[in-house]
Backbone as XML, in Angstrom:
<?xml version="1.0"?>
<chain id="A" units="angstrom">
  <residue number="1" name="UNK">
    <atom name="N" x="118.739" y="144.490" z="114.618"/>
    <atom name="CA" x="117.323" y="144.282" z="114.782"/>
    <atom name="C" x="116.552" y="145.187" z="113.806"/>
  </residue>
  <residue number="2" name="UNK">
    <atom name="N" x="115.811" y="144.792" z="113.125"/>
    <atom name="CA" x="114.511" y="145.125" z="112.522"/>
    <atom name="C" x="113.672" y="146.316" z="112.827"/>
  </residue>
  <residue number="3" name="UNK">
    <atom name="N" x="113.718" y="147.727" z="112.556"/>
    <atom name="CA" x="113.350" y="148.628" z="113.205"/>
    <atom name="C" x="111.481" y="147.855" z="113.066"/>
  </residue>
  <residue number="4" name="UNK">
    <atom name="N" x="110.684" y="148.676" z="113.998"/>
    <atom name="CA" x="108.994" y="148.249" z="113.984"/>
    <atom name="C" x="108.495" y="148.681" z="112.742"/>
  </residue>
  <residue number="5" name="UNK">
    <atom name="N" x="108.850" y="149.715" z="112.726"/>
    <atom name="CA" x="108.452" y="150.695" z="111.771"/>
    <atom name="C" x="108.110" y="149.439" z="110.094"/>
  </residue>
  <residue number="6" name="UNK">
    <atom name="N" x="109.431" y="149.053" z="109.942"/>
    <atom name="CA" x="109.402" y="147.848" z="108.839"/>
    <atom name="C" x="108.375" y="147.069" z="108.878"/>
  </residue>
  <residue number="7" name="UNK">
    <atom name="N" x="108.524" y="146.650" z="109.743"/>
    <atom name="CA" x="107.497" y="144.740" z="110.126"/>
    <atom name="C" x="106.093" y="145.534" z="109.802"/>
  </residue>
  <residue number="8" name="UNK">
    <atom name="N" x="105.789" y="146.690" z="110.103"/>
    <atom name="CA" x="104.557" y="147.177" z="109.840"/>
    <atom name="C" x="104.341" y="147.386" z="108.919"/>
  </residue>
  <residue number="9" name="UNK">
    <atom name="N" x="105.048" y="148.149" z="108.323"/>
    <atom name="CA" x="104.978" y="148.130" z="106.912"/>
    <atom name="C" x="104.928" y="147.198" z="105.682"/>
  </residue>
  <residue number="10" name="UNK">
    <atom name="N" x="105.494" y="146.089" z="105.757"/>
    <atom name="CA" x="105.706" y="145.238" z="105.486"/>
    <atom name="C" x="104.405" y="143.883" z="105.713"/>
  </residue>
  <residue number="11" name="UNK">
    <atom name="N" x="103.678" y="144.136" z="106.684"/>
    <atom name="CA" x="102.512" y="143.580" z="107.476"/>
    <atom name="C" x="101.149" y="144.776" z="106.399"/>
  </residue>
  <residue number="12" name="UNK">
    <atom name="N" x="101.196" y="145.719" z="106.572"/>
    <atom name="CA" x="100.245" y="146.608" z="105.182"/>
    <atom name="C" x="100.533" y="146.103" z="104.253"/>
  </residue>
  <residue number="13" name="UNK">
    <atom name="N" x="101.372" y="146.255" z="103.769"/>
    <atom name="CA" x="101.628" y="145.388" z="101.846"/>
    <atom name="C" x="100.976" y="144.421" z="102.059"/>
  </residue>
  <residue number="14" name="UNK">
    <atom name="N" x="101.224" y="143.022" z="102.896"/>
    <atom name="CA" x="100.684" y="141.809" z="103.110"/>
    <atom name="C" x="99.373" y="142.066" z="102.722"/>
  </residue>
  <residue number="15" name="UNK">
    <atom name="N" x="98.516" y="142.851" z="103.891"/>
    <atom name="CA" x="97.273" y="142.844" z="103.983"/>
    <atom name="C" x="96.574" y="143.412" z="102.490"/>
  </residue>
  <residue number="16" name="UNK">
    <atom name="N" x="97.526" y="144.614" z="101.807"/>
    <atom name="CA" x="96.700" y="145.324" z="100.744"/>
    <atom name="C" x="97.241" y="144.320" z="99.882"/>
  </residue>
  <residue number="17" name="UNK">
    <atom name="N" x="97.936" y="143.495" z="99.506"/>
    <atom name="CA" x="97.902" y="142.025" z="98.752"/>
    <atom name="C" x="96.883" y="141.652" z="98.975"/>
  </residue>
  <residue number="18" name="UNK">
    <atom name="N" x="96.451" y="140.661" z="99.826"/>
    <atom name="CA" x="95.817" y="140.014" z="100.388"/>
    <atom name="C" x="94.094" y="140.533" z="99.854"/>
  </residue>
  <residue number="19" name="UNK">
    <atom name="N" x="93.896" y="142.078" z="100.065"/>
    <atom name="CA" x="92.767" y="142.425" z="100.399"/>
    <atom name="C" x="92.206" y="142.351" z="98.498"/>
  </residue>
  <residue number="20" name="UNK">
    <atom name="N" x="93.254" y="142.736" z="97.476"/>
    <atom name="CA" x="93.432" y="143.132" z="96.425"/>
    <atom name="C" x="93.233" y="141.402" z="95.601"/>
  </residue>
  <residue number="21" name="UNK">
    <atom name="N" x="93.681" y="140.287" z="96.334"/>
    <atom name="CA" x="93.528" y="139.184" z="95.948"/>
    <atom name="C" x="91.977" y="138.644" z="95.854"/>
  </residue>
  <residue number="22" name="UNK">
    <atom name="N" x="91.605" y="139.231" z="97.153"/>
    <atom name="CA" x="89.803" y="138.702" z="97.876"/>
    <atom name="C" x="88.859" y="138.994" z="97.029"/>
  </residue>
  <residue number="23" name="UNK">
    <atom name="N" x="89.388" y="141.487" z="96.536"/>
    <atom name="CA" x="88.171" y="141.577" z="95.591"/>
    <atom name="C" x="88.275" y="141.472" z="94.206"/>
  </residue>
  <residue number="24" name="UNK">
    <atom name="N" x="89.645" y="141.260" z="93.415"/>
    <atom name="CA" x="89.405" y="141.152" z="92.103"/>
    <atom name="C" x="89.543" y="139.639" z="91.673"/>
  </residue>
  <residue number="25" name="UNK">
    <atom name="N" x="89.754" y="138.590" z="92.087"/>
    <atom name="CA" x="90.049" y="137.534" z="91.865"/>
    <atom name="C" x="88.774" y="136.522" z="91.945"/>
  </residue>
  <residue number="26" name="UNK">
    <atom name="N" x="88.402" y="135.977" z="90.804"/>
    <atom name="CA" x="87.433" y="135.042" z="90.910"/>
    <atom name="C" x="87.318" y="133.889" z="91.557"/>
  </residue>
  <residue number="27" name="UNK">
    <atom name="N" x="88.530" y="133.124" z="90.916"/>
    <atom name="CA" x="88.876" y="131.818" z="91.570"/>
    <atom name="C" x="88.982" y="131.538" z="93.019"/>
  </residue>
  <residue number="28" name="UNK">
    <atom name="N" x="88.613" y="130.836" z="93.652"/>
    <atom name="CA" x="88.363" y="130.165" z="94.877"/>
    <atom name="C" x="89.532" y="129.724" z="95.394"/>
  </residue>
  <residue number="29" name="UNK">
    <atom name="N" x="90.366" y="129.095" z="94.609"/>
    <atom name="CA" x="91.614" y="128.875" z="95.533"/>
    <atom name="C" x="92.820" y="130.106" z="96.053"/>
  </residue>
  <residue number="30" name="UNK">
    <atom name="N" x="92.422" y="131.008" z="94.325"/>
    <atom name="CA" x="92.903" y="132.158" z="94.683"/>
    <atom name="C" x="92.662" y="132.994" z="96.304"/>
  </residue>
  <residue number="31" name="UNK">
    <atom name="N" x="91.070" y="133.117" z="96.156"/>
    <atom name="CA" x="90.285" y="133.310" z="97.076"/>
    <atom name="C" x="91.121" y="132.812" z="98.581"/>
  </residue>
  <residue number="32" name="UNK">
    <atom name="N" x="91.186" y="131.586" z="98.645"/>
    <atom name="CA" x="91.750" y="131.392" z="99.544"/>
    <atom name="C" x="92.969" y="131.675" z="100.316"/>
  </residue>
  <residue number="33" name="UNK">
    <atom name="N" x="93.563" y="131.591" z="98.833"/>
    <atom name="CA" x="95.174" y="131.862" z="99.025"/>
    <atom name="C" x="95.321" y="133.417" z="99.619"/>
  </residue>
  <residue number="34" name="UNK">
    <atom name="N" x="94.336" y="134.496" z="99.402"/>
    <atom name="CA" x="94.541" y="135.732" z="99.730"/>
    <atom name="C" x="94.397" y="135.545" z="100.983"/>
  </residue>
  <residue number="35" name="UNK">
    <atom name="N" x="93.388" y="134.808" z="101.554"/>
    <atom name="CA" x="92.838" y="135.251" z="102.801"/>
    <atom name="C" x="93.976" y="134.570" z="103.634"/>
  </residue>
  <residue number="36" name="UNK">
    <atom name="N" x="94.767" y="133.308" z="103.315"/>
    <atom name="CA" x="95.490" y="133.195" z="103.965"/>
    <atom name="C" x="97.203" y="134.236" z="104.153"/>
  </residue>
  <residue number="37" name="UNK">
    <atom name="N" x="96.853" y="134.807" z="102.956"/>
    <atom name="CA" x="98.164" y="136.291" z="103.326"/>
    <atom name="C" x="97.615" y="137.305" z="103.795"/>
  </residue>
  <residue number="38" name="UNK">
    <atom name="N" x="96.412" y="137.366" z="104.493"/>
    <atom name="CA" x="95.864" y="138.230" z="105.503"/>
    <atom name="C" x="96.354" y="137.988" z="106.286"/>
  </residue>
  <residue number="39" name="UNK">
    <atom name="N" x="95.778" y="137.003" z="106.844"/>
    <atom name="CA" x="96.673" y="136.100" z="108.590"/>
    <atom name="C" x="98.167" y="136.054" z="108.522"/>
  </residue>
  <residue number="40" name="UNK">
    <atom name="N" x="98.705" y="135.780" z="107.728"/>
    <atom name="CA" x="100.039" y="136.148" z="107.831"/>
    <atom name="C" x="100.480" y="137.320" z="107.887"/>
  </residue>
  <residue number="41" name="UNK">
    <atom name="N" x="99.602" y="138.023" z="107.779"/>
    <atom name="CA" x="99.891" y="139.542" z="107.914"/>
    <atom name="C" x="99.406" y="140.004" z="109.235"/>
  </residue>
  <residue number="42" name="UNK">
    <atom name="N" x="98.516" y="139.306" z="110.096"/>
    <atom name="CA" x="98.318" y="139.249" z="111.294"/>
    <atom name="C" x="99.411" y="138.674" z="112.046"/>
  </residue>
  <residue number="43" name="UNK">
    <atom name="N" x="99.657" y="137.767" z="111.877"/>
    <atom name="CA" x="101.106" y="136.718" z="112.513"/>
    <atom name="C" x="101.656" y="137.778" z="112.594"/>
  </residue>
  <residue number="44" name="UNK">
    <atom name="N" x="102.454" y="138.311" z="111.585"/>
    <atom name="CA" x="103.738" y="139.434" z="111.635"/>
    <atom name="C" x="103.360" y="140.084" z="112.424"/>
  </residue>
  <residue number="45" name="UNK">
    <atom name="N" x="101.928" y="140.731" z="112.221"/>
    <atom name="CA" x="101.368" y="141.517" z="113.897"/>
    <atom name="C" x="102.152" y="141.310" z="115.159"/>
  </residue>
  <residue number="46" name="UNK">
    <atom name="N" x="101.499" y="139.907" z="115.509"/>
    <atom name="CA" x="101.808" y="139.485" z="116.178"/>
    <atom name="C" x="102.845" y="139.303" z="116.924"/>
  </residue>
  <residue number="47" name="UNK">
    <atom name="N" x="104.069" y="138.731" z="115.844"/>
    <atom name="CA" x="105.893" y="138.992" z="116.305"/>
    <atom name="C" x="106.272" y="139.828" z="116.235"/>
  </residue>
  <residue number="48" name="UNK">
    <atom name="N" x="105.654" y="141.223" z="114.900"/>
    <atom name="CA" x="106.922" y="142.398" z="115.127"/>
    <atom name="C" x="106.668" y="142.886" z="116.956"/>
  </residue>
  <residue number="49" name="UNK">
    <atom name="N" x="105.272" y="143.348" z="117.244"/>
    <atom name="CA" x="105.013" y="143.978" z="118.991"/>
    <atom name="C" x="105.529" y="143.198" z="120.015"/>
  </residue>
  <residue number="50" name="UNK">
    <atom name="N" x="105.492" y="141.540" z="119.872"/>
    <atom name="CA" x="105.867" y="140.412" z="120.507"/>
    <atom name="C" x="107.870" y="140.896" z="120.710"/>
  </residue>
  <residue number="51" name="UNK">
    <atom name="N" x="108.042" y="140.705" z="119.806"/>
    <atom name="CA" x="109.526" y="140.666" z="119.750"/>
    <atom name="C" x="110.146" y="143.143" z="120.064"/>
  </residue>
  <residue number="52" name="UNK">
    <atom name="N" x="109.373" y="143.728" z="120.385"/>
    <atom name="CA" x="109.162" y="145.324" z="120.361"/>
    <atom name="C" x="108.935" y="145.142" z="121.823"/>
  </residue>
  <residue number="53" name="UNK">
    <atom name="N" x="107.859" y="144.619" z="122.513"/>
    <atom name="CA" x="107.976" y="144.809" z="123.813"/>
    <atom name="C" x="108.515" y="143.886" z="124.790"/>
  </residue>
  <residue number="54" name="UNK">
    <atom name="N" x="109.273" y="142.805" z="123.907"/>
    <atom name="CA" x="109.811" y="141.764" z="125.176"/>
    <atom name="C" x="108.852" y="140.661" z="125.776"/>
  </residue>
  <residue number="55" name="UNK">
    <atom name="N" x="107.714" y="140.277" z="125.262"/>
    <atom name="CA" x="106.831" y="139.601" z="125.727"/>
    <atom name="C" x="106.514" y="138.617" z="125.010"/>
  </residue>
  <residue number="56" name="UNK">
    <atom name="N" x="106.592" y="137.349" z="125.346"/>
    <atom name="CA" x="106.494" y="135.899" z="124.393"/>
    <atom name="C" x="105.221" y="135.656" z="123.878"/>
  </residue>
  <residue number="57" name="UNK">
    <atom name="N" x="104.224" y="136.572" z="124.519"/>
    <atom name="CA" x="102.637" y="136.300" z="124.288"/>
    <atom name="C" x="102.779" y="136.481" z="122.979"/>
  </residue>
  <residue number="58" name="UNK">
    <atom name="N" x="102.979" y="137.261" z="122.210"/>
    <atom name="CA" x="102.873" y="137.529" z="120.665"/>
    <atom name="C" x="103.278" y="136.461" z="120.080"/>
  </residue>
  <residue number="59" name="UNK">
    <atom name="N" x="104.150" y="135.304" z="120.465"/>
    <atom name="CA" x="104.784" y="134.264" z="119.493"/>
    <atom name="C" x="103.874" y="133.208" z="119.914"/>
  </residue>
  <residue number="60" name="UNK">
    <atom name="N" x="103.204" y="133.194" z="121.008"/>
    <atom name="CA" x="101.885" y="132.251" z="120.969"/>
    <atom name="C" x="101.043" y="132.228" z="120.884"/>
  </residue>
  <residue number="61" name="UNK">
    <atom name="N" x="100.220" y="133.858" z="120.430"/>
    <atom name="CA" x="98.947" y="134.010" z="119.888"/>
    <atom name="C" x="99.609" y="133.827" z="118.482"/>
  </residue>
  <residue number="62" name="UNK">
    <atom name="N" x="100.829" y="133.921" z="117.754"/>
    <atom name="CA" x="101.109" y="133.705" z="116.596"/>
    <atom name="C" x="101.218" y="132.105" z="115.944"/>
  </residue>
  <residue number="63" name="UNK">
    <atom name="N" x="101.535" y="131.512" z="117.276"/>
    <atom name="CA" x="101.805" y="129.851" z="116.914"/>
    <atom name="C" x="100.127" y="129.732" z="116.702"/>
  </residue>
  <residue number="64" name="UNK">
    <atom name="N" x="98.917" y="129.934" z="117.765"/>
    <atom name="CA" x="97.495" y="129.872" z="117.768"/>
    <atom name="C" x="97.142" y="129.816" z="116.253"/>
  </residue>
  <residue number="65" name="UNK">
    <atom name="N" x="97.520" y="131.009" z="115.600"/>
    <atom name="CA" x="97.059" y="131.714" z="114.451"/>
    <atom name="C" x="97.103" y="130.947" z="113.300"/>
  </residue>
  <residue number="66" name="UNK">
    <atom name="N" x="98.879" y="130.627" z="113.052"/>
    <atom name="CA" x="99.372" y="129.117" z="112.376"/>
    <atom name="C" x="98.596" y="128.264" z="112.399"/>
  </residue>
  <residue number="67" name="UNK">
    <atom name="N" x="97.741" y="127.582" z="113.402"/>
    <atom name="CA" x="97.199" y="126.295" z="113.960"/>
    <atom name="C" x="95.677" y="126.434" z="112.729"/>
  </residue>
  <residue number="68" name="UNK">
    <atom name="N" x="95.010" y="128.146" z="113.307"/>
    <atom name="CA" x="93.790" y="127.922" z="112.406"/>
    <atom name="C" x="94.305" y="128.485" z="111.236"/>
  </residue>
  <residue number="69" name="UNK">
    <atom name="N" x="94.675" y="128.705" z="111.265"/>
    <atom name="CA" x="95.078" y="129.187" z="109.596"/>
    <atom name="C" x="95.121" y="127.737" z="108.781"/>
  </residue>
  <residue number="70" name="UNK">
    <atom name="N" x="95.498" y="126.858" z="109.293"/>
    <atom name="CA" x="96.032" y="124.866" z="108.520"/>
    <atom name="C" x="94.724" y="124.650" z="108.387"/>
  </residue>
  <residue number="71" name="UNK">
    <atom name="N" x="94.199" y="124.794" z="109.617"/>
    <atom name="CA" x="93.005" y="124.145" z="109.696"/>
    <atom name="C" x="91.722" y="124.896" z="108.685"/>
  </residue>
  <residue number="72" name="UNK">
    <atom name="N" x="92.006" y="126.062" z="108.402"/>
    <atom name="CA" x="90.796" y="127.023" z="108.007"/>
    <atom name="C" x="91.146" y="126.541" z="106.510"/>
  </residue>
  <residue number="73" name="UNK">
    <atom name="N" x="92.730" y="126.458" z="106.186"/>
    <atom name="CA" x="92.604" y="126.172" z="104.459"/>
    <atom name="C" x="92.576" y="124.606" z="104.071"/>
  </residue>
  <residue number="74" name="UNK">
    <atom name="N" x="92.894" y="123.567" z="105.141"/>
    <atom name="CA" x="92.034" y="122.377" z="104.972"/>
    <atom name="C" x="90.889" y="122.193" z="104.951"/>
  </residue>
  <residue number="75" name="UNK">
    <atom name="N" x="89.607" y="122.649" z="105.677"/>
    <atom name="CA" x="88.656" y="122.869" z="105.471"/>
    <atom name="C" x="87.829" y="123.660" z="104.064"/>
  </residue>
  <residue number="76" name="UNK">
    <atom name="N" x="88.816" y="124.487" z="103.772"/>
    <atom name="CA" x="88.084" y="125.178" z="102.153"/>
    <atom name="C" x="88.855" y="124.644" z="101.303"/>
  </residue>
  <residue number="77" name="UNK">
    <atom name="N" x="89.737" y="123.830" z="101.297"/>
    <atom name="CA" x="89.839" y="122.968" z="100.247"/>
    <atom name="C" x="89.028" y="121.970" z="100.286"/>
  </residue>
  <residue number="78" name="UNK">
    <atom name="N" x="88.887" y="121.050" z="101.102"/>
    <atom name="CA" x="87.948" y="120.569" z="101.048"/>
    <atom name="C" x="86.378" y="120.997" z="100.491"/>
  </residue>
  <residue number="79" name="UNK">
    <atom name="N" x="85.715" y="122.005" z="101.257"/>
    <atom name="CA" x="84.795" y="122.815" z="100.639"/>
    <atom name="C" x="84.983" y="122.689" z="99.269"/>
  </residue>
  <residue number="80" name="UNK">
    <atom name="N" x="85.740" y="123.580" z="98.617"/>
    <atom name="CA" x="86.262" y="123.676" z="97.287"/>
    <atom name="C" x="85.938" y="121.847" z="96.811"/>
  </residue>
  <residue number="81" name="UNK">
    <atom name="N" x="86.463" y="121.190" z="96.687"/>
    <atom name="CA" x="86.335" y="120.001" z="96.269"/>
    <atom name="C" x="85.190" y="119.027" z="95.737"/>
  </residue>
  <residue number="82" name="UNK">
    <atom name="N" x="84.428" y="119.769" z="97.087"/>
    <atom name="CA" x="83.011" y="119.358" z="97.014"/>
    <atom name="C" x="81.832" y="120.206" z="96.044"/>
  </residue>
  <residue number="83" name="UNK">
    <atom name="N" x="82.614" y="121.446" z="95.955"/>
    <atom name="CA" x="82.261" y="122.201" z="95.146"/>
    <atom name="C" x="82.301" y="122.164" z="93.731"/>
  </residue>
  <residue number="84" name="UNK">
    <atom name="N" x="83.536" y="121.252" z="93.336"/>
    <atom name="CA" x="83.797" y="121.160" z="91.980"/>
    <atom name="C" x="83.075" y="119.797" z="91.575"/>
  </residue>
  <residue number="85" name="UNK">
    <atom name="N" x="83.117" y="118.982" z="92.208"/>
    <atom name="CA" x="82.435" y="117.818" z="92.497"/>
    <atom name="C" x="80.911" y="118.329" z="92.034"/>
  </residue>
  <residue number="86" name="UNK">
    <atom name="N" x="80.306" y="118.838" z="92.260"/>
    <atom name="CA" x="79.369" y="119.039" z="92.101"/>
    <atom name="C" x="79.045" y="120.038" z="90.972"/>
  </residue>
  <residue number="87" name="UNK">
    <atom name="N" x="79.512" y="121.268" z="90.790"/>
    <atom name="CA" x="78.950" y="122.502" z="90.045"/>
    <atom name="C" x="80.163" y="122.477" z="88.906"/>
  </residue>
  <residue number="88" name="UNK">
    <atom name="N" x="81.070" y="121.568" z="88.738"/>
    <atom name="CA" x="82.163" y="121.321" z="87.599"/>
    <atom name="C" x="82.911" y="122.723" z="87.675"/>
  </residue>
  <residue number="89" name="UNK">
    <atom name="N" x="83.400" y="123.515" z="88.332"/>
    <atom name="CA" x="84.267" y="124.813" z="88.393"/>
    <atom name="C" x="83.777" y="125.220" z="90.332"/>
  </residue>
  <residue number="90" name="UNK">
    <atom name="N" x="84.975" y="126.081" z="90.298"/>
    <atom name="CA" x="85.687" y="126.674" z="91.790"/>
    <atom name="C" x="85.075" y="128.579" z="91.119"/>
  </residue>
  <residue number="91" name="UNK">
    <atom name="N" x="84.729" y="128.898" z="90.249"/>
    <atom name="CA" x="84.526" y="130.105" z="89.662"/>
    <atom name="C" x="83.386" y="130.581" z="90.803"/>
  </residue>
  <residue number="92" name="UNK">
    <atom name="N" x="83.493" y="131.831" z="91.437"/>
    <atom name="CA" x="82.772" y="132.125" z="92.321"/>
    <atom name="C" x="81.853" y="132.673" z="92.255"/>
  </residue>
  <residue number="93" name="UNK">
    <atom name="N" x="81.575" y="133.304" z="90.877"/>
    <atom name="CA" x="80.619" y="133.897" z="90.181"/>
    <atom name="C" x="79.886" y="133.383" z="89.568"/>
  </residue>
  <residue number="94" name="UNK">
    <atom name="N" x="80.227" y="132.040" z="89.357"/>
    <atom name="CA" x="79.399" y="131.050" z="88.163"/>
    <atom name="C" x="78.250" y="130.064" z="89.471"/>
  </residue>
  <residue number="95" name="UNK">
    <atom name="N" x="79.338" y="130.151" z="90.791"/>
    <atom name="CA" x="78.669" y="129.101" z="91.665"/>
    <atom name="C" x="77.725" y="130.112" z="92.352"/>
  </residue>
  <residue number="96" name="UNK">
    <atom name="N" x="76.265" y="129.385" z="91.818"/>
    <atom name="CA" x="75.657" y="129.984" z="92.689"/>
    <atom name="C" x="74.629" y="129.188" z="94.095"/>
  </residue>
  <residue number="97" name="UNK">
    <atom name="N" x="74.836" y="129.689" z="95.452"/>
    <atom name="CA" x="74.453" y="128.713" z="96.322"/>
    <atom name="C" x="72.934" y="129.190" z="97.073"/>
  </residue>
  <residue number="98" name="UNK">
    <atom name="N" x="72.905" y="130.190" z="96.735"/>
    <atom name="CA" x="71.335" y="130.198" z="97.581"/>
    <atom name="C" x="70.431" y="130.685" z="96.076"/>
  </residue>
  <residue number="99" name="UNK">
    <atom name="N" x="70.177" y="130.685" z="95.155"/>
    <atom name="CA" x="69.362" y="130.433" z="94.496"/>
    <atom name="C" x="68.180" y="129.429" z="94.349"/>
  </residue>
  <residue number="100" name="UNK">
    <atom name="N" x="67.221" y="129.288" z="94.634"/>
    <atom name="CA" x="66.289" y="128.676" z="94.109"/>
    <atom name="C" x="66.403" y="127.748" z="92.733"/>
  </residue>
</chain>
């Protein structure tokens, strides 16, 4: 078995990926793609304590998590789509939405 100590560690990298993707990265899908190795870095949350204290709750707030996570990056792709559709680039700096 997997000491905790790991999965946690291993769950930080995720997140300082993740967090490192959000602020230097322009692109939007990028964008996305980080935020979804956040939540996976939550998931792992989830199973390393789940599977540490013996309790199944962690593998079904983790299945939960899975569920919006599909749903959160179908939705911003979509977004995204409509975005390019319109403003010809996903560039997050170029799109600007509350301007006048």
């Amino acid at each position: 078995m997997i000491p905790l100590e790991y999965e946690l560690i291993l769950s930080s990298l995720l997140l300082a990926i993740g967090l490192y993707g959000i602020l230097a990265r322009k692109n939007g899908i990028i964008v996305l793609m980080s935020i979804e190795i956040i939540l996976n870095a939550a998931v792992l949350n989830f199973v390393a304590f789940s599977a540490y204290k013996g309790d199944p709750a962690g593998g079904v707030f983790a299945l939960l998590a899975i569920a919006v996570a599909a749903a959160e990056a179908a939705v911003g792709l979509a977004v995204f789509l409509s975005i390019y559709q319109t403003h010809g680039t996903i560039e997050l700096d170029k799109v600007r939405f509350l301007r006048w």
